[in-house]
Structures are given as structure tokens and as C-alpha cells.
Backbone as CSV, one residue per row, in Angstrom:
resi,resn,N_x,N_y,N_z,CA_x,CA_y,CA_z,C_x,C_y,C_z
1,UNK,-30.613,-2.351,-13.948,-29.420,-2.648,-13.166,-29.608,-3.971,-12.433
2,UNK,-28.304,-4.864,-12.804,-28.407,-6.282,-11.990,-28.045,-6.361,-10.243
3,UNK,-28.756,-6.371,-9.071,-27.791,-6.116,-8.050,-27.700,-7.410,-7.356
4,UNK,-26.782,-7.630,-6.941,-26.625,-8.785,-6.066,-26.441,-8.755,-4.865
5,UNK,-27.502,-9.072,-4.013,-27.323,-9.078,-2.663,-26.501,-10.330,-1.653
6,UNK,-25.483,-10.336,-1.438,-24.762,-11.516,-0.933,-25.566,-11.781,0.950
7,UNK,-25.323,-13.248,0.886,-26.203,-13.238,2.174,-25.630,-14.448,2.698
8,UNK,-25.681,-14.895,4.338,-24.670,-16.143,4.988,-25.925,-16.994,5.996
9,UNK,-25.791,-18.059,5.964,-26.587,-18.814,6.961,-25.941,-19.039,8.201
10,UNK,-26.656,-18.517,9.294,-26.036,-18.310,10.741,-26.477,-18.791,11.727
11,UNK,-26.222,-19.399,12.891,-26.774,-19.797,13.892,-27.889,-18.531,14.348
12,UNK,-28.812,-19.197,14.924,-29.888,-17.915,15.576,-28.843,-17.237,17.031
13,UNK,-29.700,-15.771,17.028,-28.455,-15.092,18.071,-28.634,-15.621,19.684
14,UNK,-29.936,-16.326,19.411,-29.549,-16.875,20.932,-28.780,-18.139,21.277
15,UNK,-28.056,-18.833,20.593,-27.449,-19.920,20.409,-26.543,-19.737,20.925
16,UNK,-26.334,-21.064,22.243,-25.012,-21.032,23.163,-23.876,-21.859,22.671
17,UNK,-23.024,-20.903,21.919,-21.669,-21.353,21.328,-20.819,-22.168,22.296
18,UNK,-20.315,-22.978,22.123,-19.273,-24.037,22.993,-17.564,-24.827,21.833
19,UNK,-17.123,-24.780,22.629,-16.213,-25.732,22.093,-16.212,-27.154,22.002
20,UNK,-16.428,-27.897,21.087,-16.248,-29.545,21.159,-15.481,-30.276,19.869
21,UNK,-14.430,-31.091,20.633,-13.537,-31.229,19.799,-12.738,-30.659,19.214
22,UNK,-12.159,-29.548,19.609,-11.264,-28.645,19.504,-12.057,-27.106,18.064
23,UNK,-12.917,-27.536,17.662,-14.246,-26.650,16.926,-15.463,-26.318,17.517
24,UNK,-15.956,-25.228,16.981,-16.967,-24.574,17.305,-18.087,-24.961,17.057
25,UNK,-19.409,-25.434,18.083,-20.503,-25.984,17.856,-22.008,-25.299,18.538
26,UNK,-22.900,-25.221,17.782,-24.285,-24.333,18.385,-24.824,-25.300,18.879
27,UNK,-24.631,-26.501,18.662,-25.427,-28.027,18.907,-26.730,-27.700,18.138
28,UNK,-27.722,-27.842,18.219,-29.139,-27.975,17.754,-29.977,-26.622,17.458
29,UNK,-29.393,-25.785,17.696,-29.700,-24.451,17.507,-30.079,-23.852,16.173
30,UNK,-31.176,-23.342,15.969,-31.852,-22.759,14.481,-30.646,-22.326,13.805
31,UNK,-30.630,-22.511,12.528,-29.704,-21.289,11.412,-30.927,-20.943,10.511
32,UNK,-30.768,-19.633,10.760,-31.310,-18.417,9.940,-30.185,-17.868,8.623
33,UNK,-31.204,-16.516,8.473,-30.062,-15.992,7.660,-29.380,-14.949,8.391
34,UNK,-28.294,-14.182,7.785,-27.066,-13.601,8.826,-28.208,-12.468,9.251
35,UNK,-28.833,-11.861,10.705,-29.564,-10.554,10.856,-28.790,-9.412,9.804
36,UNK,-27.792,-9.138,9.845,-26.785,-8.051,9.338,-27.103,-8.163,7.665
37,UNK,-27.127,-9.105,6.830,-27.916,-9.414,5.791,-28.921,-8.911,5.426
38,UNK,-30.180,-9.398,6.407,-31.173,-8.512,6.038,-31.417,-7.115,5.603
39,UNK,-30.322,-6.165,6.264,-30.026,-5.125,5.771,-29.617,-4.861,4.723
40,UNK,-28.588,-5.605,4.080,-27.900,-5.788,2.248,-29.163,-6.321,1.945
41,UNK,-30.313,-7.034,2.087,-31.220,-7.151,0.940,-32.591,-5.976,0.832
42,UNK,-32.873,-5.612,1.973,-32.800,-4.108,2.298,-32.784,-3.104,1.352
43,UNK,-31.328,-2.980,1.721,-30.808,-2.103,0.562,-31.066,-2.312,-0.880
44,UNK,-30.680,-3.581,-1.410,-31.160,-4.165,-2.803,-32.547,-3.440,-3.030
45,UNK,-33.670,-4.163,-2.548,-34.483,-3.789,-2.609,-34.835,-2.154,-2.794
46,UNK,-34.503,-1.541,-2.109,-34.629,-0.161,-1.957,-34.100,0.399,-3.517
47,UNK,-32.828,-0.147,-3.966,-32.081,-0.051,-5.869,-33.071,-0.092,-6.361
48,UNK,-33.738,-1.337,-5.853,-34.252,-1.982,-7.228,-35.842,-0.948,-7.162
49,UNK,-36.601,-0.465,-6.479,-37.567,0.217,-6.243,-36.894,1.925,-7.125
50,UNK,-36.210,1.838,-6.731,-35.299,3.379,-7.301,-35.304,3.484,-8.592
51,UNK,-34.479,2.185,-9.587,-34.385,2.292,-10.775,-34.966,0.969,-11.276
52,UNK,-35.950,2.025,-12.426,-37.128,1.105,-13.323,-35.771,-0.048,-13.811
53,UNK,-36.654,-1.223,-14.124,-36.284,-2.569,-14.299,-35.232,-3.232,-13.767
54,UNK,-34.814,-2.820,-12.587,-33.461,-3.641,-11.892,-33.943,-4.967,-10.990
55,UNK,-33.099,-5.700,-10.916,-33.543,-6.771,-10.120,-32.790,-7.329,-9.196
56,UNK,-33.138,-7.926,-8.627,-32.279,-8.188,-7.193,-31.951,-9.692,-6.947
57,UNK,-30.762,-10.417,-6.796,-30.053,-11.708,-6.920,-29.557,-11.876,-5.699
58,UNK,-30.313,-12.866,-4.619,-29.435,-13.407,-3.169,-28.628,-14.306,-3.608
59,UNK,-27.414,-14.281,-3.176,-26.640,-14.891,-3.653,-26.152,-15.298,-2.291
60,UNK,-25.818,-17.217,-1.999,-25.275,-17.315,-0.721,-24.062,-18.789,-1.132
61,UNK,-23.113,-18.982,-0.134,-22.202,-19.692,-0.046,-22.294,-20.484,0.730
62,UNK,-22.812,-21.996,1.101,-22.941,-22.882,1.898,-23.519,-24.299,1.929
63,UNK,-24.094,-24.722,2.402,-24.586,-26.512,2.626,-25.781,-26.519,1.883
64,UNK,-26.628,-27.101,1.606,-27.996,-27.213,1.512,-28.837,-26.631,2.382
65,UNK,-29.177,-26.818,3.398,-29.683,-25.946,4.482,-30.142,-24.537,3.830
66,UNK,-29.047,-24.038,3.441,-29.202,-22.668,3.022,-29.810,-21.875,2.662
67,UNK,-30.356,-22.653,1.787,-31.540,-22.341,0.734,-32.763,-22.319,1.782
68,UNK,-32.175,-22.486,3.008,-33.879,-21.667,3.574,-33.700,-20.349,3.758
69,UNK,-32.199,-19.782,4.348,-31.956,-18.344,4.631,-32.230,-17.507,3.145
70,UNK,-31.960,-18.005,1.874,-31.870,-17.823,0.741,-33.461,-17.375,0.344
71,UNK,-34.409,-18.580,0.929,-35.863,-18.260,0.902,-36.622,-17.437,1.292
72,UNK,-35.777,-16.659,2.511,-36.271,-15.503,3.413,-35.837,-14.839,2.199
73,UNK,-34.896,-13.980,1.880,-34.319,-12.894,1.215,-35.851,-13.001,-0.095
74,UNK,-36.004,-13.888,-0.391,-36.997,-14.066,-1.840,-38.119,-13.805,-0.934
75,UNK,-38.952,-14.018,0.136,-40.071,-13.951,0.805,-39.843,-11.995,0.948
76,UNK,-38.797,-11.299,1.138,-38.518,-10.376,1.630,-38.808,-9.542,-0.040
77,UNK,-38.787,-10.259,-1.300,-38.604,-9.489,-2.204,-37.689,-9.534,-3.422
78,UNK,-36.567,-10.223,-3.220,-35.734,-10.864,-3.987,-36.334,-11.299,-5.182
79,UNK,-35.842,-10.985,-6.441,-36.185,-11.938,-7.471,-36.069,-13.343,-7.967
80,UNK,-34.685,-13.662,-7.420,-34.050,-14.946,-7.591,-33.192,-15.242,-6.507
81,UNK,-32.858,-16.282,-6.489,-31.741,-16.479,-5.816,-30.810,-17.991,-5.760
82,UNK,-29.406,-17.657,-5.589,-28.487,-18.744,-5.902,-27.788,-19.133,-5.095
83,UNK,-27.282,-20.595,-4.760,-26.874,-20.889,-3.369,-25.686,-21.768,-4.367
84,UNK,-24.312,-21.366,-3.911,-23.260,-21.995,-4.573,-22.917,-23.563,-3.381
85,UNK,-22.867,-24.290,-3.463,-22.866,-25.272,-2.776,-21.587,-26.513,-2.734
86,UNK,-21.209,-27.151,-2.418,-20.003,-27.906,-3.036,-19.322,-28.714,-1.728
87,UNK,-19.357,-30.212,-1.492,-18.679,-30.426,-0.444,-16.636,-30.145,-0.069
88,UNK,-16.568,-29.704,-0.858,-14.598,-29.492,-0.898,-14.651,-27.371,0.012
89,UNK,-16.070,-26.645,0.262,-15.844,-25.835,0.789,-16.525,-25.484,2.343
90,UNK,-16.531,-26.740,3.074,-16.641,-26.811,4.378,-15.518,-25.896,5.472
91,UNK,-14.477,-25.849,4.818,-13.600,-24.969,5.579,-12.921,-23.510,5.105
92,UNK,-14.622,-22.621,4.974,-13.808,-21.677,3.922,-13.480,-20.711,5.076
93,UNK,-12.114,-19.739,4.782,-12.320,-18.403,5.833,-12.600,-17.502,5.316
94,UNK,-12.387,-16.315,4.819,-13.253,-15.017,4.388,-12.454,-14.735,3.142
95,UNK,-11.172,-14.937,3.077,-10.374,-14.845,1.538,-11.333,-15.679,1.168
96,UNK,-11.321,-17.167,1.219,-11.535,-17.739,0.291,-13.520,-18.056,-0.396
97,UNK,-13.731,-17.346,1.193,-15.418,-17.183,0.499,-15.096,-16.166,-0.502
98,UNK,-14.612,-15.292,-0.234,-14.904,-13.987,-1.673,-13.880,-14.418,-2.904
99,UNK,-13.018,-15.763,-3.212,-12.858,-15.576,-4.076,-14.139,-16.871,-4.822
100,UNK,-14.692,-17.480,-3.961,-16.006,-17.997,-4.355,-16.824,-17.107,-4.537
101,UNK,-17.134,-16.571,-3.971,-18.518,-15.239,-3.909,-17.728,-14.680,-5.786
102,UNK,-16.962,-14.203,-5.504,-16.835,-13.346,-7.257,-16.465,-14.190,-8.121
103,UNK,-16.033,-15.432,-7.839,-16.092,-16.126,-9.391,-17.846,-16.437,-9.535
104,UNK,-18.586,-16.751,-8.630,-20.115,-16.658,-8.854,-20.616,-15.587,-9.561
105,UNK,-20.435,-14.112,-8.897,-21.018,-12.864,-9.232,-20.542,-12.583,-11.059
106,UNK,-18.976,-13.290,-11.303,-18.743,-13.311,-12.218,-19.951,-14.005,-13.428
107,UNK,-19.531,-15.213,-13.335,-20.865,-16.158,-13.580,-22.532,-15.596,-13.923
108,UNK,-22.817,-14.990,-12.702,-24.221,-14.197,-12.551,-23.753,-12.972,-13.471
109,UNK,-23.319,-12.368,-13.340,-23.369,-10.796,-14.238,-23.822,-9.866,-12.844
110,UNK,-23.495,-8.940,-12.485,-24.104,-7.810,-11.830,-23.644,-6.360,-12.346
111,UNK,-23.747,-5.126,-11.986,-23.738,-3.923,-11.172,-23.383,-3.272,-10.299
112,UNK,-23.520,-4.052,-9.440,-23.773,-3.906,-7.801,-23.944,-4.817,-7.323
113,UNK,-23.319,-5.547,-5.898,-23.025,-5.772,-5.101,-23.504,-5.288,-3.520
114,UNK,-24.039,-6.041,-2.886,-24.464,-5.279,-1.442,-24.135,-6.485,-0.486
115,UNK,-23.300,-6.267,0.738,-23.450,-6.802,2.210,-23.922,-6.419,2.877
116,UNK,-24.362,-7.192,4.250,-23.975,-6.692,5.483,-22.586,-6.282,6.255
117,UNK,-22.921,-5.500,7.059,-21.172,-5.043,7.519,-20.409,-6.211,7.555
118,UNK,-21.351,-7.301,8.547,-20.245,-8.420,9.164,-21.604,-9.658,9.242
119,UNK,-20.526,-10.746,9.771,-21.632,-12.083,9.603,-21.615,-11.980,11.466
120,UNK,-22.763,-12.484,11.811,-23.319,-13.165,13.124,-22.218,-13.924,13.631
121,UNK,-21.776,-15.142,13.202,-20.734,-16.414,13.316,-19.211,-15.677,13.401
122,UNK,-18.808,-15.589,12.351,-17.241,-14.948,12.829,-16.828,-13.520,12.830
123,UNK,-17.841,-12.840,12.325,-17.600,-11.238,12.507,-16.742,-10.188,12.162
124,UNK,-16.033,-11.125,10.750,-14.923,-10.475,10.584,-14.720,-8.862,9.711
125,UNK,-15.800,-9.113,9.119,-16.506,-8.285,8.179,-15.362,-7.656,7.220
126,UNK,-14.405,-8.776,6.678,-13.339,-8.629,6.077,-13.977,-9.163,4.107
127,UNK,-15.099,-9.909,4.098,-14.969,-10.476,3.120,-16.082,-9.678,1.989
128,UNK,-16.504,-8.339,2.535,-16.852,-7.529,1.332,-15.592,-6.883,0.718
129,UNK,-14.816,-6.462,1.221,-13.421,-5.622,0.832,-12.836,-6.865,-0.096
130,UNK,-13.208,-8.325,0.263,-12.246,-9.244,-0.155,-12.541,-9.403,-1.540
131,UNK,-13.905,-9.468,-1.775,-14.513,-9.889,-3.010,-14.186,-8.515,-3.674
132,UNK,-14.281,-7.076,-3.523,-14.051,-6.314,-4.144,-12.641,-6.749,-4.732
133,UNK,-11.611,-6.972,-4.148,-10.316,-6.732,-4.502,-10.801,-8.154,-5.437
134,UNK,-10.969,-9.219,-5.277,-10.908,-9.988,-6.223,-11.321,-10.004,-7.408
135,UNK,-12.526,-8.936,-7.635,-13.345,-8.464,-8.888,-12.141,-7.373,-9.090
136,UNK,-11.835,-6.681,-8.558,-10.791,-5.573,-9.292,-12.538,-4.347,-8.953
137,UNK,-12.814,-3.929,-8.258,-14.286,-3.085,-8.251,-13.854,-2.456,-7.081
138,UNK,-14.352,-1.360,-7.199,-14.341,-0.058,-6.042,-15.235,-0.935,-4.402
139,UNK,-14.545,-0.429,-3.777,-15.485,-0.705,-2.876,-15.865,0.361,-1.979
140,UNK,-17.040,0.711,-1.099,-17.634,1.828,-1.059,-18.347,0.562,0.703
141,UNK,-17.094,1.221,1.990,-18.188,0.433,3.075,-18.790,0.946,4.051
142,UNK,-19.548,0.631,4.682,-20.668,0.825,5.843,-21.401,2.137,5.123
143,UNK,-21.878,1.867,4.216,-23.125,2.548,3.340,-24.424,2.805,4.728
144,UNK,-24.935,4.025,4.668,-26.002,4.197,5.220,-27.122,5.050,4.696
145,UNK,-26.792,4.922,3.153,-27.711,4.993,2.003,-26.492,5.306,0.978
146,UNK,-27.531,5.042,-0.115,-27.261,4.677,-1.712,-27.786,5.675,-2.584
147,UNK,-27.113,6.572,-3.281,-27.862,7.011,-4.623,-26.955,6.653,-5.857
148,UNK,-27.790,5.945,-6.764,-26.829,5.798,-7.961,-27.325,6.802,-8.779
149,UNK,-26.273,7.253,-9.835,-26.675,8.464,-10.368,-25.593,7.951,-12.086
150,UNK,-26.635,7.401,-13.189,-26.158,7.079,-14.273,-25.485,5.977,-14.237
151,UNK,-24.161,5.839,-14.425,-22.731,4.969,-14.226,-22.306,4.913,-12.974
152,UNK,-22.759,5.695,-12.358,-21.663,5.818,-10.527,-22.435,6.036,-9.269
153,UNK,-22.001,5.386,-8.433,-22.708,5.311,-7.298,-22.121,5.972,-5.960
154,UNK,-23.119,6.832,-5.397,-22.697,7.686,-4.286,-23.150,6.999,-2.976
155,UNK,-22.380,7.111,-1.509,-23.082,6.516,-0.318,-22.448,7.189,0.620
156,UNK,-23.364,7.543,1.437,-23.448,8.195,2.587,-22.607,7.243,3.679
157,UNK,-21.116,6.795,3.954,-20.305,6.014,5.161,-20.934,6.386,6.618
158,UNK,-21.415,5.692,7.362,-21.474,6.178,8.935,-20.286,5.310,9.349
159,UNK,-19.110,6.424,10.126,-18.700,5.944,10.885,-18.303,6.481,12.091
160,UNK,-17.263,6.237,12.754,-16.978,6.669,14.151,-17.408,8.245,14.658
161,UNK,-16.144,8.971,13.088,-15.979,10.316,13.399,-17.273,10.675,12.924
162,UNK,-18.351,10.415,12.406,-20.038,10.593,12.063,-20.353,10.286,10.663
163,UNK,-20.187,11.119,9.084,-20.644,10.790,7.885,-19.812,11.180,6.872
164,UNK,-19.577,10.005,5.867,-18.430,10.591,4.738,-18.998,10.214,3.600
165,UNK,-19.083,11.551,2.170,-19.914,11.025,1.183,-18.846,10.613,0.381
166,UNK,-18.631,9.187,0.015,-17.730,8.673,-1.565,-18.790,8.380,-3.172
167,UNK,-17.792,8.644,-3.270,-18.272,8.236,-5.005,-17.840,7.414,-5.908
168,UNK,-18.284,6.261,-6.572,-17.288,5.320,-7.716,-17.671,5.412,-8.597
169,UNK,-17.391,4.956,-9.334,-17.923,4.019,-10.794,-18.950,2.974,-10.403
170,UNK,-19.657,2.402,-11.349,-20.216,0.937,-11.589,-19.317,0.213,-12.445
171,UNK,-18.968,-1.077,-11.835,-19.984,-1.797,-11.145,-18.927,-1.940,-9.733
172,UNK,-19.823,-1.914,-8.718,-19.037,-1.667,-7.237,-19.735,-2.461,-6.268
173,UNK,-19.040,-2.639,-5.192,-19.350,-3.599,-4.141,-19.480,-2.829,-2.965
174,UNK,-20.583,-3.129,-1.975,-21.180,-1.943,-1.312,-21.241,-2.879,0.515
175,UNK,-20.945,-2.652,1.013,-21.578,-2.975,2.628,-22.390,-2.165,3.274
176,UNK,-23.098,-1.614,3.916,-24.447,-1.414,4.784,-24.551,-1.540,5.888
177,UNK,-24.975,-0.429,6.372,-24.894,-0.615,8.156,-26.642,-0.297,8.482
178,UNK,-27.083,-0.502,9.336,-28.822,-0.520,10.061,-29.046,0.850,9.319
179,UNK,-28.349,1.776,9.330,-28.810,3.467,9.053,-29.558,3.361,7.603
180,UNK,-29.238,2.052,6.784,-29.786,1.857,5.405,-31.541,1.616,5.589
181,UNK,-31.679,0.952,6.887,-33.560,1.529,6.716,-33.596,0.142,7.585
182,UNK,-34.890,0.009,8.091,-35.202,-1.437,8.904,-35.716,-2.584,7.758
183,UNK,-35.088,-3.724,7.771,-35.644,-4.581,6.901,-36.872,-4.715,7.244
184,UNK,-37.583,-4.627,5.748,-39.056,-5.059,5.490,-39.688,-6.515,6.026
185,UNK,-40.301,-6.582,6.583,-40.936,-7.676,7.054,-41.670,-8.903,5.428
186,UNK,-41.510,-9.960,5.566,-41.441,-10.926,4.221,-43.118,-10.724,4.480
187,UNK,-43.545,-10.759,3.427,-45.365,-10.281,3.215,-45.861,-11.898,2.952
188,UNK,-47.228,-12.028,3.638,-47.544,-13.530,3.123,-47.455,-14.152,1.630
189,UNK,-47.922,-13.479,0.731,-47.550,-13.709,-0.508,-46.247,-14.107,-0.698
190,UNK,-45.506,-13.238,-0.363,-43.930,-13.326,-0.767,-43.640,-14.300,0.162
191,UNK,-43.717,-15.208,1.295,-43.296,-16.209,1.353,-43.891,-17.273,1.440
192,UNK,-45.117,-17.477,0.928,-45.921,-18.576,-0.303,-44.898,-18.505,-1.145
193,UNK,-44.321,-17.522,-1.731,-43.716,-17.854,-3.446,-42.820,-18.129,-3.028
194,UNK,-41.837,-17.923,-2.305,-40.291,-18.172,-1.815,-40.539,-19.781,-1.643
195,UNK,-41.311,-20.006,-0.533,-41.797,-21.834,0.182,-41.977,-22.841,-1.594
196,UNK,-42.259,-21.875,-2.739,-42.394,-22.634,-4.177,-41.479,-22.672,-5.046
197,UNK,-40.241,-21.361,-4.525,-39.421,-20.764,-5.600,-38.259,-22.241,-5.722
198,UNK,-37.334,-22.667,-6.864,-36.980,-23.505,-7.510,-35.135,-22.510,-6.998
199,UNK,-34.235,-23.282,-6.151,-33.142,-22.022,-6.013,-32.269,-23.343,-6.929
200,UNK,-31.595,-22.815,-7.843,-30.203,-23.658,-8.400,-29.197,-23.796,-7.504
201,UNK,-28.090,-24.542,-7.684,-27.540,-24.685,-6.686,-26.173,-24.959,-7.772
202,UNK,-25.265,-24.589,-7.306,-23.934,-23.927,-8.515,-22.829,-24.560,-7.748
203,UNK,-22.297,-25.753,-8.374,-20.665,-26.342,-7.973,-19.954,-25.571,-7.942
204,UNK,-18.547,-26.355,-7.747,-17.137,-25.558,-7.971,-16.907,-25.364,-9.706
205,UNK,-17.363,-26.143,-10.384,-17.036,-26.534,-11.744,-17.695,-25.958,-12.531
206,UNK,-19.278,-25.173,-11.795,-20.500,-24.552,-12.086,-19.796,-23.085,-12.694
207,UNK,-19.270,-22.849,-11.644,-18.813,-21.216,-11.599,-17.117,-21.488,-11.924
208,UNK,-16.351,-22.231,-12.428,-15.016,-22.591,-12.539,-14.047,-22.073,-11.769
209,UNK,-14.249,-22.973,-10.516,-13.418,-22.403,-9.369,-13.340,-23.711,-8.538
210,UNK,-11.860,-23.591,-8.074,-11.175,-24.886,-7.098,-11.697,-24.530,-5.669
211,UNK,-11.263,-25.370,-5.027,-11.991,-25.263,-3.575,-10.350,-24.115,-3.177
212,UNK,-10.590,-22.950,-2.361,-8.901,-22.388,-2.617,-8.987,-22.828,-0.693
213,UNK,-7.486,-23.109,-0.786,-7.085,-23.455,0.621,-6.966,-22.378,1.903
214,UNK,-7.254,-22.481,2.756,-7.898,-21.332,3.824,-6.316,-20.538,4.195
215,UNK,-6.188,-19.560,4.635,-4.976,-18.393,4.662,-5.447,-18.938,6.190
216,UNK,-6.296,-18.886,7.178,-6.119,-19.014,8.225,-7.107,-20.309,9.114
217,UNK,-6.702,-21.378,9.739,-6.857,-22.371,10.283,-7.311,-22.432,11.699
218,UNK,-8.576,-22.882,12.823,-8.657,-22.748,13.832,-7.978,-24.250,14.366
219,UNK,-6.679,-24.182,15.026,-5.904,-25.195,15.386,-6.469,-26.377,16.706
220,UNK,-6.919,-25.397,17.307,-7.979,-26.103,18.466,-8.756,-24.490,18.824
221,UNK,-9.868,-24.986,19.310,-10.413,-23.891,20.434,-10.996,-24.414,21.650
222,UNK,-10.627,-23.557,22.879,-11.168,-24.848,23.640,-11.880,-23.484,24.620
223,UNK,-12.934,-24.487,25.497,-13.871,-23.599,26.586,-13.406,-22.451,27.182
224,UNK,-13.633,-21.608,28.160,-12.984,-20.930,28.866,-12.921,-21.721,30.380
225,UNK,-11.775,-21.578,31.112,-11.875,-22.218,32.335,-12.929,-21.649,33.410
226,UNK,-13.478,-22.875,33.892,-13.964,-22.850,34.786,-13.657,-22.032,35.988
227,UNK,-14.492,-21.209,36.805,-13.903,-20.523,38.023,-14.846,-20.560,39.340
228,UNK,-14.486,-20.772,40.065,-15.268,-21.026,41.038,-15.327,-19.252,42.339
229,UNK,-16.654,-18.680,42.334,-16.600,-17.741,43.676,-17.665,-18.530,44.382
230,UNK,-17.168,-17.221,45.183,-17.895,-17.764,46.331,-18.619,-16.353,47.142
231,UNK,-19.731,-15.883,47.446,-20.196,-14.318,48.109,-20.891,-14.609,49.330
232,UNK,-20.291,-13.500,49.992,-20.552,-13.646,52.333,-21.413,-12.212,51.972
233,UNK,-22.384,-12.498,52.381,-23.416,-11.455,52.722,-23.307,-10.917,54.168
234,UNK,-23.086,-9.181,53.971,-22.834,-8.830,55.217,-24.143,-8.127,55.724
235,UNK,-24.504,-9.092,57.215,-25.625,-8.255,57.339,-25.361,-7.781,59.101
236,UNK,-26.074,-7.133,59.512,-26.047,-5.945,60.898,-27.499,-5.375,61.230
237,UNK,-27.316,-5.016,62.510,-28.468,-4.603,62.969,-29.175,-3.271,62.231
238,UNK,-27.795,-2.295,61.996,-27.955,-1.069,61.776,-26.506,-0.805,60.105
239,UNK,-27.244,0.391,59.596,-26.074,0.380,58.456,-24.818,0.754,58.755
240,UNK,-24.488,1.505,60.055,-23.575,1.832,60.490,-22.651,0.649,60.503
241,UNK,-23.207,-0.548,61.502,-22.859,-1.763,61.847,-22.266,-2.563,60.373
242,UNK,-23.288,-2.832,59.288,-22.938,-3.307,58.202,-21.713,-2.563,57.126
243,UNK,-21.531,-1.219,57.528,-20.575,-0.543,57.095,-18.940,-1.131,57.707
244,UNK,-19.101,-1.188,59.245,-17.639,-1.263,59.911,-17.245,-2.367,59.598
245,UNK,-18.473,-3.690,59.549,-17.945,-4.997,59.268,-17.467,-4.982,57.708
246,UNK,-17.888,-3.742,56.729,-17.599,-4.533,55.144,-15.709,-3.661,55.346
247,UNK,-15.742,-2.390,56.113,-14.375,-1.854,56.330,-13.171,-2.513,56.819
248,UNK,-13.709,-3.587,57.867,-13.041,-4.286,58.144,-12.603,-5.340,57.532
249,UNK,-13.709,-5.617,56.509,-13.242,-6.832,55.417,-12.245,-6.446,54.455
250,UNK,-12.803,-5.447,54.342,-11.915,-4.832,53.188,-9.966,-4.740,53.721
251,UNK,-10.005,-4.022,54.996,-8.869,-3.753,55.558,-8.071,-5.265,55.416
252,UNK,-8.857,-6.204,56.091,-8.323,-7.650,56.220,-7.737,-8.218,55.099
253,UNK,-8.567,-8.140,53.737,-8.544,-8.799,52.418,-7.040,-7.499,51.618
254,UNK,-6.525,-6.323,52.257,-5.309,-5.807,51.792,-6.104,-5.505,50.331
255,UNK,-7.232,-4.910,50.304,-8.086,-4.403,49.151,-7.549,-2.745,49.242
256,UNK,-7.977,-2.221,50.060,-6.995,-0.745,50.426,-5.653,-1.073,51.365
């Protein structure tokens, strides 16, 4: 079984987001790969350990850069991995990554399909459902385990109301929530070979697909306003004392 683990390059989570120039900027801040990711390769992994000869494909959408988050997933275990790249998709929103993401997966061949619920950066966690609908493939989300069984794949949903078991066909597109297991830590070996591994890097023309124009646009975004307080420390001899003076503040300020 071919599985493809889809994966996003993200600012690190301690990175202080700001507005400049009416867009969103980390300034100098690490990009990793998405944390929520690690879990979809995770999971892969866990397939591919399950059923003799399957293999596991990171598959990511972005700049050059990428191919370092891309390198973790291979340090982690990954067999290969492919970074679709192209300057005409700097402004993708989540339609239009997944109709990139599945003309790729197309391209690649898979099985299976695995996310994370949602990305770090915009959180929309709209663009596993997206790529399903664009493949025409079942989709099966917030997986908190996997059994495939022949042709069809079963997963345990965690959600609100607690656990729901579905069932599809292959080949299906899967999302993943933490309950899928703690990602494996990348073993020294495995990222010696990743720091050597050779990642291709796949145009628009690669995978025969136009840059598609974004369904939704950030028009400006700007800071939050500034606010200024100000705090009077009430102090007294006795607590009694510090009590009447905060009662009286209160009375004054038309709080009660």
C-alpha cells in the first residue's frame, strides 16, 4: 500500500505574529514542520509497519525552505519525499492548496492519504475534506486510529460527543488527531539519511496544474489597538481597612 502523508512548513509556535503592511509576518522566526503533521506521519508510519511492503510519501506544498520540514518527516521514517514548489503559488488558500495537493497525489499514485487535523499558521483544517472532494475519495476525519482491513479502511473519529467508528473504501483521505500515538522521535541514523536524501521538487507543469486563483483574499490585516490601564494598589493598616477603601471604590466607580 502507497500512503501519502501530506505535511506544511510553519512558523515555530513561539513566534510573535504581527501585522506589517497590511499581511501577516513572524519576522525571523524558525519554520519547522506543521507540529499537527507530525502526527499524519505518525500515523503513516504506523500503516506502513502494519502492512508488509507499504511505503510512506511526505508530500508538501511550498518555497524551497521546505524541504527542511520535508527532511524531518524522512529523519522520522518516511521513505521519500516530494515538495511541489512553483513561484505563481505564493498566495494559495486551502481550496486551492488541495486542488494542488491532488493533482500531485494524482501524479504520485497512492491508497491513502493522511493529515493533520489543522495547520499551526491558519488553522483552518478545511483542506483535508478539500483534497478529498477534489480526488472524488471518501474522507474519514479526526482519525484516532486506523485499521485497514483488505480494500477498506476503518477509524476510530474522536470527537466532542467522545468516539465514532466509520468505514470506506480505498483509496481514502484520512486526518488524525494526537489520540493516533505520540510522534516518534527522528533516530540519528534517520536524520544522517534525511541531511543526504535527494527531495525532487515538482512545478505547476510537473503535476499539470495552473496556479488556481484564491476563493478567499486577506484585504488588509492590521494590529490590534493599543490600550492603555492603569492599577491603584489598595493598601491599609488592617484588612478590614483595605476592604472599606476597595467598597468604596467600587461604590464610587458605579461598578455595583
Amino acid at each position: 500500500m502507497k500512503i501519502i502523508a501530506c505535511i506544511k512548513q510553519v512558523p515555530d509556535s513561539e513566534a510573535k505574529v504581527k501585522a506589517e503592511g497590511g499581511q501577516v509576518s513572524w519576522g525571523d522566526a524558525p519554520l519547522v514542520i506543521n507540529p499537527f503533521d507530525e502526527y499524519a506521519v505518525e500515523g503513516a508510519l504506523q500503516q506502513k509497519e502494519a502492512i508488509s511492503g507499504s511505503t510512506v510519501t511526505a508530500l508538501c506544498v511550498g518555497p524551497e525552505s521546505a524541504k527542511e520540514a520535508l527532511k524531518h518527516a524522512l529523519a522520522m521514517g518516511a521513505d521519500e519525499a516530494i515538495l511541489v514548489s512553483d513561484a505563481a503559488l505564493e498566495n494559495l488558500d486551502t481550496a486551492g492548496a488541495a486542488r494542488i495537493l491532488a493533482a500531485a497525489i494524482q501524479k504520485a499514485g497512492a491508497d491513502m492519504i493522511i493529515f493533520g487535523r489543522q495547520t499551526l499558521d491558519n488553522g483552518a483544517g478545511l483542506t483535508p475534506a478539500q483534497t478529498a472532494r477534489v480526488l472524488g475519495w471518501p474522507m474519514l476525519g479526526l482519525a484516532g486510529s486506523i485499521k485497514v482491513n483488505g480494500g477498506s479502511v476503518q477509524v476510530e473519529r474522536v470527537i466532542e460527543e467522545g468516539r465514532q467508528s466509520v468505514k470506506a473504501n480505498l483509496p481514502a483521505v484520512l486526518s488524525v488527531v494526537q489520540s493516533i500515538g505520540e510522534p516518534r522521535y527522528p533516530s540519528f541514523m534517520g536524520i544522517r539519511k534525511a541531511s543526504k536524501a535527494a527531495i525532487p521538487v515538482w512545478s505547476l507543469s510537473d503535476i499539470g496544474a495552473s496556479a488556481p486563483a484564491p476563493i478567499i483574499t486577506r484585504s488588509e490585516l492590521t494590529n490590534p489597538p493599543s490600550r492603555e490601564t492603569a492599577v491603584e494598589m489598595i493598601t491599609g493598616d488592617s484588612p478590614a481597612e483595605i476592604a472599606e477603601k476597595l467598597a468604596g471604590k467600587i461604590l464610587a466607580e458605579k461598578v455595583l
